[in-house]
Structure formats: structure tokens, C-alpha cells
MARSE-191229 format. One record per residue (C-alpha): x, y, z; residue in three letters. Coordinates in steps of 0.001 Angstrom, whole numbers. Last residue first. Example, Ala and Ser with C-alpha at 12.3 -4.5 7.8 and 13.67 -1.06 7.14 Angstrom:
% residues 2
{xx: 13670 yy: -1060 zz: 7140 residuo: SER};
{xx: 12300 yy: -4500 zz: 7800 residuo: ALA};
END
This chain:
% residues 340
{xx: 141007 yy: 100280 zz: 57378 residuo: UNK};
{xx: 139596 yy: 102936 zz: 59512 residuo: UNK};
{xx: 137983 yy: 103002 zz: 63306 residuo: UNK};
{xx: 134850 yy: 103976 zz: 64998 residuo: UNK};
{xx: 133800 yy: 102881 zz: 68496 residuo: UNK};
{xx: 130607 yy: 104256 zz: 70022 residuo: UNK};
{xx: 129508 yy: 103153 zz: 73668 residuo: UNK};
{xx: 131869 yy: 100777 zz: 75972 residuo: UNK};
{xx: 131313 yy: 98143 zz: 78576 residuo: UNK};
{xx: 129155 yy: 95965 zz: 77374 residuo: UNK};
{xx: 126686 yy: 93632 zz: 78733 residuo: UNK};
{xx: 125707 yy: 90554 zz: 76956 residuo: UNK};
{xx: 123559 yy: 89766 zz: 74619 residuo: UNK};
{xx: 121289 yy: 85853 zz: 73806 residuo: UNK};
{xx: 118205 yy: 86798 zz: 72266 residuo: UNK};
{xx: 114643 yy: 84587 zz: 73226 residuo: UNK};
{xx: 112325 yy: 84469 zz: 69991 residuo: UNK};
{xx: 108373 yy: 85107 zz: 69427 residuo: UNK};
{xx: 106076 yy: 82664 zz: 68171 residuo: UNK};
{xx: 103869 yy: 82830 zz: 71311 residuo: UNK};
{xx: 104241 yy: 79351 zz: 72289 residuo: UNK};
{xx: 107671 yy: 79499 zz: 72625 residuo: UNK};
{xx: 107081 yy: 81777 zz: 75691 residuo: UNK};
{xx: 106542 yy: 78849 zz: 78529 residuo: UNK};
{xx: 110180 yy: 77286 zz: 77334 residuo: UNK};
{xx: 111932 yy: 80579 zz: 77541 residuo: UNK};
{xx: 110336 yy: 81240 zz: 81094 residuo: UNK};
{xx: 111017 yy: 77400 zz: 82076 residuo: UNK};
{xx: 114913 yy: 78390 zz: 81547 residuo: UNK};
{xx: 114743 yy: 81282 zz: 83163 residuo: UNK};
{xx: 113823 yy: 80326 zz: 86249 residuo: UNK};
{xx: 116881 yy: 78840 zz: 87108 residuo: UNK};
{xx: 117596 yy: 81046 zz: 90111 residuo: UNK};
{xx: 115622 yy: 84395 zz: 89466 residuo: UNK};
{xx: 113823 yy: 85174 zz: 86554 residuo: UNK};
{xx: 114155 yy: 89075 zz: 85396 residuo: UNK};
{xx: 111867 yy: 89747 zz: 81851 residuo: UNK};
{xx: 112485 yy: 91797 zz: 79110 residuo: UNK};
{xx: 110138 yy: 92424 zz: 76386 residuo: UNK};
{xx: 111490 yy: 93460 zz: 72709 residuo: UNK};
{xx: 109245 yy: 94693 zz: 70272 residuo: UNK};
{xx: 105398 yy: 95637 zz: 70283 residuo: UNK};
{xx: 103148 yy: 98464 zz: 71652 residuo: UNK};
{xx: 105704 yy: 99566 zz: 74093 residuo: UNK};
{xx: 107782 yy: 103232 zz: 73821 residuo: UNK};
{xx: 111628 yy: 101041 zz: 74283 residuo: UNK};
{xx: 111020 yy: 97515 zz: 76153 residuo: UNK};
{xx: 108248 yy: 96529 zz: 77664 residuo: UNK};
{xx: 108922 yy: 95284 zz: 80832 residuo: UNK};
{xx: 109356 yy: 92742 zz: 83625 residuo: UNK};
{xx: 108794 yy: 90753 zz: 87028 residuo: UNK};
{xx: 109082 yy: 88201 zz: 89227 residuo: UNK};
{xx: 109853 yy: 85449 zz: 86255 residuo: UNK};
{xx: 108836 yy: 82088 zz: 87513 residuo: UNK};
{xx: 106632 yy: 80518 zz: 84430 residuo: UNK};
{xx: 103616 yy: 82475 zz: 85670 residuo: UNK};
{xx: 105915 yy: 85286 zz: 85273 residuo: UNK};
{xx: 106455 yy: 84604 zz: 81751 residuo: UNK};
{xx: 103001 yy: 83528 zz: 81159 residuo: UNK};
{xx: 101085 yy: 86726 zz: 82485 residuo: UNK};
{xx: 103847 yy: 89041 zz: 80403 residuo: UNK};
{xx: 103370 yy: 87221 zz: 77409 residuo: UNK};
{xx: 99562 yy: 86950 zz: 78097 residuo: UNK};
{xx: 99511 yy: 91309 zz: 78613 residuo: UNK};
{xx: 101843 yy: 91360 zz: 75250 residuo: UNK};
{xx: 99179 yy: 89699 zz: 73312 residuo: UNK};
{xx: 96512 yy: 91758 zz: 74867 residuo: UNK};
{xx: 97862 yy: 94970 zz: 74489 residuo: UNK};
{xx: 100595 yy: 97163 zz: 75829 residuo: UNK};
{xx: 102448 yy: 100708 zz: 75005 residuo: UNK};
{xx: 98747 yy: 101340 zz: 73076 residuo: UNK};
{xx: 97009 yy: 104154 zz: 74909 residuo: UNK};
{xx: 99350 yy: 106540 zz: 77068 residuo: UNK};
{xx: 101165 yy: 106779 zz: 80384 residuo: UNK};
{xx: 98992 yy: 104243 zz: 82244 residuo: UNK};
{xx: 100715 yy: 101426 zz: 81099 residuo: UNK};
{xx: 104000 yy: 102396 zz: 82400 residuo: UNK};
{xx: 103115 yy: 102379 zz: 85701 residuo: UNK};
{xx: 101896 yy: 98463 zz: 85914 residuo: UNK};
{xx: 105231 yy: 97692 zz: 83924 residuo: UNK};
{xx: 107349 yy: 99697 zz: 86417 residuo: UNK};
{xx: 106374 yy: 97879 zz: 89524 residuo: UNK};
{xx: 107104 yy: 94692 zz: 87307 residuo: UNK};
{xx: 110210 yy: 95844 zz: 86989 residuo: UNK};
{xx: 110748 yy: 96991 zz: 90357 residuo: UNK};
{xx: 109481 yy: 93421 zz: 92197 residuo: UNK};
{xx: 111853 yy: 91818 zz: 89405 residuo: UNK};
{xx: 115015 yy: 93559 zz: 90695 residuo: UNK};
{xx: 114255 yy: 93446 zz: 94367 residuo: UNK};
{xx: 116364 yy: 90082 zz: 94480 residuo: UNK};
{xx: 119412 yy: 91667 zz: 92804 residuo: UNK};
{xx: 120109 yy: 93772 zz: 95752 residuo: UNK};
{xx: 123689 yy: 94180 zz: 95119 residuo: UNK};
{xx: 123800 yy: 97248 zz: 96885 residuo: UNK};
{xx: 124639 yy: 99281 zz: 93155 residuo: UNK};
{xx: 121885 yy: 97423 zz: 91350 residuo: UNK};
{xx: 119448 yy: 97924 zz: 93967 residuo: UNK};
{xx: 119855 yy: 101447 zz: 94519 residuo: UNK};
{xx: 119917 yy: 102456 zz: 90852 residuo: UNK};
{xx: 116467 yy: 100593 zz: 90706 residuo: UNK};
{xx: 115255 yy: 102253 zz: 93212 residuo: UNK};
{xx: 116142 yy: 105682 zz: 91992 residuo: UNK};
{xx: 114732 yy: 104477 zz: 88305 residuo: UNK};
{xx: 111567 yy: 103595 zz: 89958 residuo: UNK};
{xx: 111163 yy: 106924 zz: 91617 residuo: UNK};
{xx: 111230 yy: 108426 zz: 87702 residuo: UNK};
{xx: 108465 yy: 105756 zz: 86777 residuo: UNK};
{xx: 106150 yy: 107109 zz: 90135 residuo: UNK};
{xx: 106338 yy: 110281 zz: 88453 residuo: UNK};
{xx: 105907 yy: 109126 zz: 84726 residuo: UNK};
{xx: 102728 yy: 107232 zz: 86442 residuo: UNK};
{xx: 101636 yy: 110558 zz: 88001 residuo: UNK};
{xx: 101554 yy: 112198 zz: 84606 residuo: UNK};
{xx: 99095 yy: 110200 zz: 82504 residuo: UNK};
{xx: 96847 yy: 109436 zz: 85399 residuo: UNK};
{xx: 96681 yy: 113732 zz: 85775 residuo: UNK};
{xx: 96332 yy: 114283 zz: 82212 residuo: UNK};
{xx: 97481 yy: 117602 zz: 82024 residuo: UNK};
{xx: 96757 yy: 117863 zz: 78330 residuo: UNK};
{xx: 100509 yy: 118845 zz: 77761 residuo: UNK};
{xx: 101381 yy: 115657 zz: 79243 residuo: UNK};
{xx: 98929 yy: 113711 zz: 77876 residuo: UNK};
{xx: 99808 yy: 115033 zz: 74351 residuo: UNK};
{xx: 103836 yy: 113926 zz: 75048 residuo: UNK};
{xx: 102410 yy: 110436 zz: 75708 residuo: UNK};
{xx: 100193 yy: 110404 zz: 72564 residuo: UNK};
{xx: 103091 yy: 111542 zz: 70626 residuo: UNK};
{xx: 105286 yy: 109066 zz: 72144 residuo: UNK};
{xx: 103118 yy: 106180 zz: 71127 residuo: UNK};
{xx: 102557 yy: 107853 zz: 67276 residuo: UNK};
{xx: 106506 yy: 108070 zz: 67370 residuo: UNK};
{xx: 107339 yy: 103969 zz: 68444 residuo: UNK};
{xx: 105356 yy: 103015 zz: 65096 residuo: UNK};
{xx: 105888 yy: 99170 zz: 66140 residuo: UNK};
{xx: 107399 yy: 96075 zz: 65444 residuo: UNK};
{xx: 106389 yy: 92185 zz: 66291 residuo: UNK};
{xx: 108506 yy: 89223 zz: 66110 residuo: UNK};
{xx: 107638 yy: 89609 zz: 70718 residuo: UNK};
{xx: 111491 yy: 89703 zz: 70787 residuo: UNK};
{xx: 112423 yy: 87941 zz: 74043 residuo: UNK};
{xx: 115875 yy: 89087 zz: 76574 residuo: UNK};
{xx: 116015 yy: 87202 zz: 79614 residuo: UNK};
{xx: 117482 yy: 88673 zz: 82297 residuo: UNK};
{xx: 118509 yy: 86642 zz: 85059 residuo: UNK};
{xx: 122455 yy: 85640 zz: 83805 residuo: UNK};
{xx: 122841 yy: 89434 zz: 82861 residuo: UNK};
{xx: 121767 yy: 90507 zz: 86252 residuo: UNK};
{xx: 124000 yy: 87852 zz: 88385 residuo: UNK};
{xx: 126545 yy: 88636 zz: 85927 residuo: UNK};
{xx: 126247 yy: 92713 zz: 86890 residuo: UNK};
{xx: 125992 yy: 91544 zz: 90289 residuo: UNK};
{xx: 129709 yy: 89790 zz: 90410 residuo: UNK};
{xx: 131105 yy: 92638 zz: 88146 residuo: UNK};
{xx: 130285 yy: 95118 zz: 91029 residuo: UNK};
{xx: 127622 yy: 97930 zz: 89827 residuo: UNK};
{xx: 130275 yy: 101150 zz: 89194 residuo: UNK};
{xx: 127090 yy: 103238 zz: 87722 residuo: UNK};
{xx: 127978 yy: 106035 zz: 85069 residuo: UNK};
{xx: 126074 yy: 108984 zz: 85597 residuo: UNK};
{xx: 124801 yy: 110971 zz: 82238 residuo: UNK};
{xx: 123497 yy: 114499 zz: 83009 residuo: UNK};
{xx: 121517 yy: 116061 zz: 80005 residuo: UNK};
{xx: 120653 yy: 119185 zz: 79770 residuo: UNK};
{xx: 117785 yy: 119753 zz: 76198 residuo: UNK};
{xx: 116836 yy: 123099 zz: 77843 residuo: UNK};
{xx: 114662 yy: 121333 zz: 80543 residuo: UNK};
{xx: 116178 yy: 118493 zz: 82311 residuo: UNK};
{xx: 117078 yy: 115016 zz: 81995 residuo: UNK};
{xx: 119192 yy: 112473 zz: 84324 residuo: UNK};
{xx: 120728 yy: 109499 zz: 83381 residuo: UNK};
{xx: 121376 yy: 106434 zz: 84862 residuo: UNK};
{xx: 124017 yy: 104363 zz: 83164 residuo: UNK};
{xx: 125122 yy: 100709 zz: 82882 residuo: UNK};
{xx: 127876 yy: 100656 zz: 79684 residuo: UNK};
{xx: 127630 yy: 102798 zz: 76920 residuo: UNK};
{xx: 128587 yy: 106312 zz: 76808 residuo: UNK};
{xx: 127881 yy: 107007 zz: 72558 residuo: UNK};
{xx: 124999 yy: 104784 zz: 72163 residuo: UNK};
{xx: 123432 yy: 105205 zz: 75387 residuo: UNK};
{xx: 123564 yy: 109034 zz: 75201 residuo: UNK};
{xx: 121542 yy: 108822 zz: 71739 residuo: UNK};
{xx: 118842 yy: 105913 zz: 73106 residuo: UNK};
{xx: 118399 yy: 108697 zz: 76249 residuo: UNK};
{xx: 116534 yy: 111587 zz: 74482 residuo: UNK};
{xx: 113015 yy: 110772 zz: 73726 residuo: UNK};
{xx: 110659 yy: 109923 zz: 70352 residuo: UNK};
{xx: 108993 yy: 112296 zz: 67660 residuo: UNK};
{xx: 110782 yy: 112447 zz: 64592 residuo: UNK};
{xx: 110968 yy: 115905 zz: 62928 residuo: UNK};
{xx: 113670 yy: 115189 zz: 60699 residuo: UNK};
{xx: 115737 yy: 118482 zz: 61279 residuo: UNK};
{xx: 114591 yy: 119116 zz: 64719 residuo: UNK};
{xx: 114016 yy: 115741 zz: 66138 residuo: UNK};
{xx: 115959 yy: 113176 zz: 64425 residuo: UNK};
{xx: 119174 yy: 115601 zz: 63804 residuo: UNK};
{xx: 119051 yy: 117370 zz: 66832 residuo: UNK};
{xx: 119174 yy: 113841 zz: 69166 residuo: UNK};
{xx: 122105 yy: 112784 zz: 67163 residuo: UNK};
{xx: 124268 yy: 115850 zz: 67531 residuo: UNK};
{xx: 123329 yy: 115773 zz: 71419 residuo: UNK};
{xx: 124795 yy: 112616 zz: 71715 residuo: UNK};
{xx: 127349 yy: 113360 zz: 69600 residuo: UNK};
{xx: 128630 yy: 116296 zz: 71572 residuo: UNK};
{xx: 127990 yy: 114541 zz: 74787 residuo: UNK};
{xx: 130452 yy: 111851 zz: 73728 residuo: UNK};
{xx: 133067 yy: 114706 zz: 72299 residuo: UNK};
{xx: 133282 yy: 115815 zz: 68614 residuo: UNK};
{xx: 136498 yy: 116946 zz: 67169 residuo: UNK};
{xx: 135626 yy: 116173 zz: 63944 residuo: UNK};
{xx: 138057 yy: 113721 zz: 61883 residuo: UNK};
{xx: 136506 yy: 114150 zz: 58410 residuo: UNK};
{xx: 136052 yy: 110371 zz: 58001 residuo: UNK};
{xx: 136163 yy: 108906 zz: 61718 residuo: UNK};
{xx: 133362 yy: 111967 zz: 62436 residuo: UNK};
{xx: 131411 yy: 110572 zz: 59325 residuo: UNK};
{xx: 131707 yy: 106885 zz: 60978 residuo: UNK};
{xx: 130684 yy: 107773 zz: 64053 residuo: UNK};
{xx: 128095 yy: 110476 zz: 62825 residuo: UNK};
{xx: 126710 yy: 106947 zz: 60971 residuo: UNK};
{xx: 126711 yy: 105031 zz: 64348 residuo: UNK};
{xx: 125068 yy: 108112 zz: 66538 residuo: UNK};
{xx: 122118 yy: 108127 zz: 63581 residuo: UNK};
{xx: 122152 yy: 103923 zz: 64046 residuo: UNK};
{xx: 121745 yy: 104618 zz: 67755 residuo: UNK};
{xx: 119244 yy: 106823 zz: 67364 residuo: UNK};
{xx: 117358 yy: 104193 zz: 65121 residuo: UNK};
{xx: 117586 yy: 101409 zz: 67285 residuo: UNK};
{xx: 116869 yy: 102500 zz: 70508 residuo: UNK};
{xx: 116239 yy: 98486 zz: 71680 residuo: UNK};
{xx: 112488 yy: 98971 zz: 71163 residuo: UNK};
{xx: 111674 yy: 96746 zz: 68151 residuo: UNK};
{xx: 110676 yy: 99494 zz: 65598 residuo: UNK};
{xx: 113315 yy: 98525 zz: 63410 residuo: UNK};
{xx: 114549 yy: 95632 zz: 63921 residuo: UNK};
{xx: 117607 yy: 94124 zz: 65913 residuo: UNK};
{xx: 121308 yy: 93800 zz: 64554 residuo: UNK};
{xx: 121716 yy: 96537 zz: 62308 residuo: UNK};
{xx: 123608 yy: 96975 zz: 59702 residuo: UNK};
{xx: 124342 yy: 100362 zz: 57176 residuo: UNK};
{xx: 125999 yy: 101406 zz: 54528 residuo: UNK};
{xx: 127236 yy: 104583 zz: 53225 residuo: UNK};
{xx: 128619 yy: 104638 zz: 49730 residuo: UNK};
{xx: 131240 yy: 107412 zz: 48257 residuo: UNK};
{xx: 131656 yy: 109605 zz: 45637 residuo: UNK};
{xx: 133863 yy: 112831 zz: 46434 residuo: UNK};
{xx: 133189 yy: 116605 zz: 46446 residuo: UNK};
{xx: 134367 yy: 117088 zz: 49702 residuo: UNK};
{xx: 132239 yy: 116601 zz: 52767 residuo: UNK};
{xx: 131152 yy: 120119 zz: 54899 residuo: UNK};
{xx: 131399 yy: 120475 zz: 58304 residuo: UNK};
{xx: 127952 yy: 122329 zz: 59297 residuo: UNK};
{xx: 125772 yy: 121718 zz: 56048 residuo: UNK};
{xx: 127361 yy: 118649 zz: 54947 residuo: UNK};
{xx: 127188 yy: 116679 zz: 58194 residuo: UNK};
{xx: 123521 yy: 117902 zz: 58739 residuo: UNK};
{xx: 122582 yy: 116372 zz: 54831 residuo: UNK};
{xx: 124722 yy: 113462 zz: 56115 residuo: UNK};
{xx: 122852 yy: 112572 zz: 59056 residuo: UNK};
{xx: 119166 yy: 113494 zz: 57469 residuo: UNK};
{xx: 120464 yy: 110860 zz: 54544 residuo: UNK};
{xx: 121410 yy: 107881 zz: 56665 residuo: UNK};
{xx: 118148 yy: 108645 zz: 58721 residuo: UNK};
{xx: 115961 yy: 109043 zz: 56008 residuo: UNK};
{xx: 116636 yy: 105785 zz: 54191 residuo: UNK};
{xx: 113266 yy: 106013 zz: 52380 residuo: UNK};
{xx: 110697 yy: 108702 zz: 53660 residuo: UNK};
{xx: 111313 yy: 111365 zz: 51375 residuo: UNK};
{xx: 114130 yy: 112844 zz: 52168 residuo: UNK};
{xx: 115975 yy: 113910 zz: 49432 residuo: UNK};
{xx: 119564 yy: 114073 zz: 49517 residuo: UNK};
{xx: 121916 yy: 117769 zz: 50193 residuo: UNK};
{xx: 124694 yy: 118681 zz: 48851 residuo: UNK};
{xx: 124844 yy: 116575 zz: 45741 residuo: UNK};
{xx: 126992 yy: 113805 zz: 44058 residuo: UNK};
{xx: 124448 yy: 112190 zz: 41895 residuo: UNK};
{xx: 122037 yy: 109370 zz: 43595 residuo: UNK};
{xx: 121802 yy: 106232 zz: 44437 residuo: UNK};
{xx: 119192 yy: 104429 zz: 47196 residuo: UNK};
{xx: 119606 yy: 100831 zz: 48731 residuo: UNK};
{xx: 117097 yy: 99101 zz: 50866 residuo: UNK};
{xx: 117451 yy: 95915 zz: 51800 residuo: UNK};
{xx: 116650 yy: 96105 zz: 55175 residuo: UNK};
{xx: 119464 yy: 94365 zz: 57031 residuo: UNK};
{xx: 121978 yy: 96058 zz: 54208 residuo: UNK};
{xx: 120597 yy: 99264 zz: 54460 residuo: UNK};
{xx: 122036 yy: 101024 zz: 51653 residuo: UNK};
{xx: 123012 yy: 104702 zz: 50606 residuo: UNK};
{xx: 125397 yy: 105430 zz: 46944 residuo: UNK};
{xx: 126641 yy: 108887 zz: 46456 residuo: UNK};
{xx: 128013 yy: 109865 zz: 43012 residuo: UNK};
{xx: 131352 yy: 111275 zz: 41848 residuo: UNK};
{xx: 133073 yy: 107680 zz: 40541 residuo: UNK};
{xx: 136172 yy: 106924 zz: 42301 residuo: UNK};
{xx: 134262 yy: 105646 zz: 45521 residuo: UNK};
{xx: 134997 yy: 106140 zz: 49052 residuo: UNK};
{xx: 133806 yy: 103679 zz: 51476 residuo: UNK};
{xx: 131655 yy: 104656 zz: 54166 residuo: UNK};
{xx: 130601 yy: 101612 zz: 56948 residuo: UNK};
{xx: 127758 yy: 101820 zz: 59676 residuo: UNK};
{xx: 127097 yy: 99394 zz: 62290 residuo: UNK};
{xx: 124134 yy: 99713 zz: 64683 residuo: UNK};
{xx: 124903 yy: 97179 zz: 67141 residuo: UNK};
{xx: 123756 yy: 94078 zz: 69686 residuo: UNK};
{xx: 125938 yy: 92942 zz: 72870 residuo: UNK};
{xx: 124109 yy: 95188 zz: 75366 residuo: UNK};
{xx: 123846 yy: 98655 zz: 76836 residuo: UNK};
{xx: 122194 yy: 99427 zz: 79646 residuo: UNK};
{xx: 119714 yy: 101460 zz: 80848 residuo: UNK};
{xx: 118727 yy: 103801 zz: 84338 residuo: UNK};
{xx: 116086 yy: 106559 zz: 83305 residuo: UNK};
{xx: 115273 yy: 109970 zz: 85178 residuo: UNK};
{xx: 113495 yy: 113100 zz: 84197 residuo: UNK};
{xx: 113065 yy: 116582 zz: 84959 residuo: UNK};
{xx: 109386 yy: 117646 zz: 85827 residuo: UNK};
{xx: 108796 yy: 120650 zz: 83435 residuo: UNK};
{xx: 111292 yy: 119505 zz: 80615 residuo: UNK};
{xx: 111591 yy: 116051 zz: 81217 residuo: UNK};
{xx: 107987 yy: 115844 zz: 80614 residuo: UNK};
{xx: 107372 yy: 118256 zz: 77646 residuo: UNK};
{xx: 109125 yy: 116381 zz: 76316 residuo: UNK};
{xx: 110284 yy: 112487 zz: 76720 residuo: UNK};
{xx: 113253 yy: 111215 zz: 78753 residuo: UNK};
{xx: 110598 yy: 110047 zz: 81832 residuo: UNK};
{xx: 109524 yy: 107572 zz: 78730 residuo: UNK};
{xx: 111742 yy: 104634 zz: 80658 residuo: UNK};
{xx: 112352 yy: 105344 zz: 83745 residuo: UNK};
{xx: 113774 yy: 101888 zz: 84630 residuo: UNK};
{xx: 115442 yy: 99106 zz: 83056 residuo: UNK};
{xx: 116194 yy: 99956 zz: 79472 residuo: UNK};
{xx: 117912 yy: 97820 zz: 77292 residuo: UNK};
{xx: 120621 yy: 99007 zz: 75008 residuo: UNK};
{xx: 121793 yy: 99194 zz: 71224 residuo: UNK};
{xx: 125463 yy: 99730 zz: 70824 residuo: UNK};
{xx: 127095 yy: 101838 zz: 68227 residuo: UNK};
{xx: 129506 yy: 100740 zz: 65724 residuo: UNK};
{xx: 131669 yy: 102365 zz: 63660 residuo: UNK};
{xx: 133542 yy: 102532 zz: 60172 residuo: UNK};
{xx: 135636 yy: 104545 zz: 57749 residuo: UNK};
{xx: 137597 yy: 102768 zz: 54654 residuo: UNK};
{xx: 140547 yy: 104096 zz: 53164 residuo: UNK};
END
């Protein structure tokens, strides 16, 4: 038998870094994302001889090892092996070989949530496997404990609840790790309207997303006044940007994004810099109304909405920068696992 899953990476549109302590916890915090037509895919496969074999096929990196309880981590394939080191301990795996692998279909460090939702794709395919009885909130919250507590990775909280809801969500965070995911009903003909608009353009450069969120979390706790109004005036954005979306106000849409950009900025040193600043200047001088960084900033993904046509002189104006335009669409679903 052969277990697998895939987990949805997602765009977010408003609120973004409101899901970060100590923020969320003294202030509460709000994001609205979506999830889009790009995965984390994870696959185990039994073996017949007693060792453990970990690879990420995108990345090639591959690991093997001795059938153990618990895997090294030592800063190669720590996510595939902090997931099943947590797995073990509170469910337990039989003493059987078998090799995890792994896919995903945007970079590392490119701002799409792509390593929570390749930690909720390999519970996915674990859960499939032993056949836990583990709910969407469940996972979501499984996920978030593994990257922060046991491998001490700095970052927020909505990438997980993405992954395993899916579809167009605004979520809500509060202190004591509660977590309130709404799903939005946005009519079919504005969620087109959005998806047609949006241009989706990876900048071909990564970043450390954790020494960002650090520096966010330390403003925060510094009481940096600049710091902390602009996650307040972020969490309003994600209320307007619910409201728009669900009253079909799709011409507000770039006005809030790029609303949201000048915010976002002032949350900590490094989410932009100059290249991104010209991307952003180009795009809209191209016909976009607005945009964003996407994920912590610093590199990655930008989105951008262009109204009417626009978006096909905003693709054309970007070329320059070496970067790349993705095609996605919306989906409708989070976490799917299956066997064959």
C-alpha cells in the first residue's frame, strides 16, 4: 500500500503578520487568504528492508538511515523528520522500513506558506497511514506545534489552517494558540473576477522568512509604537477586505492592497527593498491599483490586482526584472490524502 496527500499552498490578501506572537496574543489578530492551485505533496511507501529512507524530490535532498525512533535533526530535511519524530512519540509507527518523499510546487522561502503546508502534507499522509482520528483543526494545530515548539521555527499560525480548510478564509487569532477559521461564501462570479485580476509573479528570489518574523515579534515586545500601529491598521484591512470580496466590490480590491503594502512595511526592517519597491512601482505603473508582498516579505512571491486588461501590460512591464508570472487557480478544498 502506498499513503499520500496533498496540501495546498495559498496567497494571502490581507492581515498578513497579524497571525504572529506576541501580537495575536495581546491584540488578537485577523488575516483573509486563499488557497490556490499549487501543493505540498508527500508520498510513504513501505519498504521490506527495516530502514527509513527521507527525500525531497524538488530539492534533491535525500537522507537514509536505520530504522529508529527518533531522526536527527540537524538542519537537513528537518521538517519531514520533526513530523515523524512527533508521529512516533504520540502514535507510534511500527517497526517497518519505509521512504517519505516529498514535492513541492513553489520554493522554499518564497512566501506561499510552504513549509507548514508541507508539515500539514506529511501528517496527511502519516494520518492516511496509521488512520488517526485527527480533525482539520486538529492538524492545523498539530502542524503549528511541531515547527514551533519542537523545531523551534519562528513564523505565524495561518499557513497550517490554510492547508488543511482551504478555500477563501478569514481567520481570526487569539491568545492561547485559539484559532477561529470563517469560511467566506464570495459568489463564484467575483471569485473569477478576482482570480482573472490577480496576477501571481515570483520575484526568483527566496528568503529567511524566521529572521523577518523575529524582528517583527521583537518590535512587538519592544513596544515599538510604528511597529504596532501598522499590524493594527493591517487587521482593519483584513475587515475591508472581507467586505469587499463578499459585496462584490472587486474595484476596492487594489486600493486595499496597496493600503496594506504601505502598512506592512513599517512592521519590521527587511519585508521590502529596493528591487521589490521598482517591482511594485512598475507593476502599478503598468495599470495594477495595488499589491503585496507575499508571506513575511524580503523576497518571494508578489501579488498584484490589475483591473480590466491590465494584466497583461503588468506581465509584460515585469519581464524585465527576471522574475516569472504563475498561472493558479482557486481551490476549493484543503488537505486530501488517499492510498493506492
Amino acid at each position: 500500500m502506498i499513503y499520500r496527500s496533498k496540501a495546498p499552498l495559498r496567497i494571502g490578501l490581507a492581515g498578513g503578520g497579524t497571525d504572529v506572537s506576541p501580537y495575536s496574543d495581546m491584540y488578537g489578530g485577523a488575516i483573509l487568504n486563499a488557497t490556490i492551485s499549487l501543493y505540498a505533496n508527500a508520498t510513504i511507501e513501505p519498504l521490506a528492508e527495516n530502514k527509513i529512507i527521507i527525500e525531497a524530490l524538488d530539492r534533491n535532498e535525500k537522507q537514509e538511515f536505520g530504522w529508529a525512533a527518533e531522526l536527527p535533526i540537524d538542519g537537513t530535511l528537518d521538517l519531514l523528520k520533526g513530523v515523524y519524530n512527533r508521529i512516533q512519540k504520540d502514535y507510534g509507527v511500527k517497526q517497518q522500513g519505509f521512504r517519505l518523499s516529498t514535492f513541492v510546487d513553489a520554493p522554499a522561502g518564497s512566501g506561499l506558506g510552504t513549509s507548514s503546508t508541507l508539515v500539514v502534507a506529511i501528517i496527511g499522509a502519516f494520518s492516511e497511514m496509521l488512520r488517526l482520528p485527527l480533525g482539520e483543526y486538529d492538524m492545523a494545530h498539530y502542524a503549528y506545534e511541531i515547527e514551533r515548539n519542537d523545531l523551534k521555527l519562528a513564523g505565524g499560525r495561518q499557513d497550517q489552517y490554510a492547508a488543511t480548510f482551504g478555500g477563501v478564509n478569514f481567520m481570526e487569532f487569539y491568545a492561547d494558540d485559539k484559532v477561529i477559521v470563517n469560511p467566506l461564501r464570495v459568489k463564484e462570479e467575483h471569485l473569477f473576477e478576482l482570480e482573472n485580476n490577480l496576477v501571481l509573479y515570483y520575484t526568483s528570489t527566496s528568503r529567511e522568512s524566521a529572521e523577518i518574523i523575529k524582528k517583527q515579534s521583537k518590535n512587538v515586545t519592544d513596544n515599538k509604537e510604528k511597529s504596532i500601529d501598522a499590524m493594527h491598521q493591517l487587521k482593519q484591512q483584513a475587515q475591508r477586505m472581507k467586505e469587499a470580496l463578499l459585496k462584490g466590490k472587486l474595484n476596492e480590491i487594489g486600493e486595499i492592497l496597496d493600503y496594506g503594502f504601505q502598512q506592512k512595511r513599517q512592521m519590521a526592517e527587511g519585508i521590502s527593498n529596493p528591487l521589490m519597491e521598482e517591482i511594485y512601482e512598475s507593476a502599478k505603473k503598468a495599470g495594477a491599483t495595488g499589491g503585496k508582498i507575499s508571506g513575511a516579505g524580503g523576497g518571494g512571491f508578489m501579488i498584484f490586482y490589475c483591473p480590466g486588461n491590465t494584466k497583461y501590460n503588468v506581465k509584460s512591464a515585469l519581464e524585465k526584472f527576471g522574475g516569472q508570472s504563475r498561472n493558479y487557480l482557486f481551490t476549493e478544498h484543503g488537505l486530501k490524502t488517499w492510498k493506492i
